[in-house]
N, C-alpha and C positions, 0 to 999 in steps of 0.2 A: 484458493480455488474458487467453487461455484459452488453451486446447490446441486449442477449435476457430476462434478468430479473435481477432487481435490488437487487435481493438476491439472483444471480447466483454465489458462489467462482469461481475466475480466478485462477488458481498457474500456475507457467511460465513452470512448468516439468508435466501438467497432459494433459490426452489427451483430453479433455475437452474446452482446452483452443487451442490447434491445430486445432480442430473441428470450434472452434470460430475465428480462425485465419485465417483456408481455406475460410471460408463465407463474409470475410469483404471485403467489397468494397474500406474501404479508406486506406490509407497508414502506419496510425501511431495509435492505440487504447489506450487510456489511462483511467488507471481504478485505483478501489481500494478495500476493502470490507473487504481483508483479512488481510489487517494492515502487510503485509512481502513488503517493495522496491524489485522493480525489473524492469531488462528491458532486453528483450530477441527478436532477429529478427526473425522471422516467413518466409521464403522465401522471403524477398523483405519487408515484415510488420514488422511495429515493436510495438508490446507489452509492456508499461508498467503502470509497477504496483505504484504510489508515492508510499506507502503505509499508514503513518497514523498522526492523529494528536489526541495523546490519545489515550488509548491500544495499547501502541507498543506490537508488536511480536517480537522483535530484540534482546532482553536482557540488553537494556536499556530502564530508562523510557523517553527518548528523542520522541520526534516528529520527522517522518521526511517528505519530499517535494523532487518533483524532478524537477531540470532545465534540458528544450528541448532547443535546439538551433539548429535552423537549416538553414546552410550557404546561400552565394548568390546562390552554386551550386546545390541545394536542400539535401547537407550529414546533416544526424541527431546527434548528438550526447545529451547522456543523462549524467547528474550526478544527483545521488540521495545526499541531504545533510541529516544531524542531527540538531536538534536543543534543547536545554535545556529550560522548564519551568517550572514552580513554579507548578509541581504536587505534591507537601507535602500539598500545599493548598487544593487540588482537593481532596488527601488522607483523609486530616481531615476533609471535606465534608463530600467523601462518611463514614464515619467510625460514622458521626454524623448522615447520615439519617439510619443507621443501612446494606448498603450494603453488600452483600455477602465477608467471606473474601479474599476468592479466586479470586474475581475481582478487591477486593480492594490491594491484593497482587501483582496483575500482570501491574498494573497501576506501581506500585514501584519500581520493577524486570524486566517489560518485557517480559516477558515470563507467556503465560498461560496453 
């Protein structure tokens, strides 16, 4: 979510998340909700998104996480990675509780 609601979408290009970036106090916001990686500076702030662990949006069905690191000089630097796991198992889960199959497609693909 956001800083003002835990079911707020962030996207790094909408002006929504500019709004949320003029108002923050601290330096660095790290969020998620929308399952898209990203990291975008905001005037001096910097925004990111990991994005997901399960429903990718990315068009794989990888998870992925982001490393912060930030030097002795206080510079940020992010890398978002990929990670592969055993979602055929998760697949055959949801396909046995009867889950929709559009959700249980985009677990597969990535894309919903």
């Amino acid at each position: 979510g956001s800083p003002n609601a835990i079911n707020e979408y962030l996207f790094e290009n909408e002006e929504t998340t500019s709004i949320v970036m003029a108002n923050l106090k601290e330096d660095i916001l790290v969020c998620a909700h929308t399952h898209l990686p990203s990291a975008k500076d905001f005037n001096g702030k910097l925004f990111i998104n990991c994005g997901s662990v399960g429903k990718p949006k990315i068009g794989t069905p990888n998870s992925t996480y982001c490393l912060i690191d930030i030097d002795s000089k206080g510079q940020v630097t992010t890398e978002t990675r990929q990670v592969a796991y055993e979602f055929k198992k998760i697949i055959k889960d949801m396909i046995m509780l009867e889950f929709p199959d559009d959700l249980v497609r985009s677990f597969e693909n990535g894309k919903e």
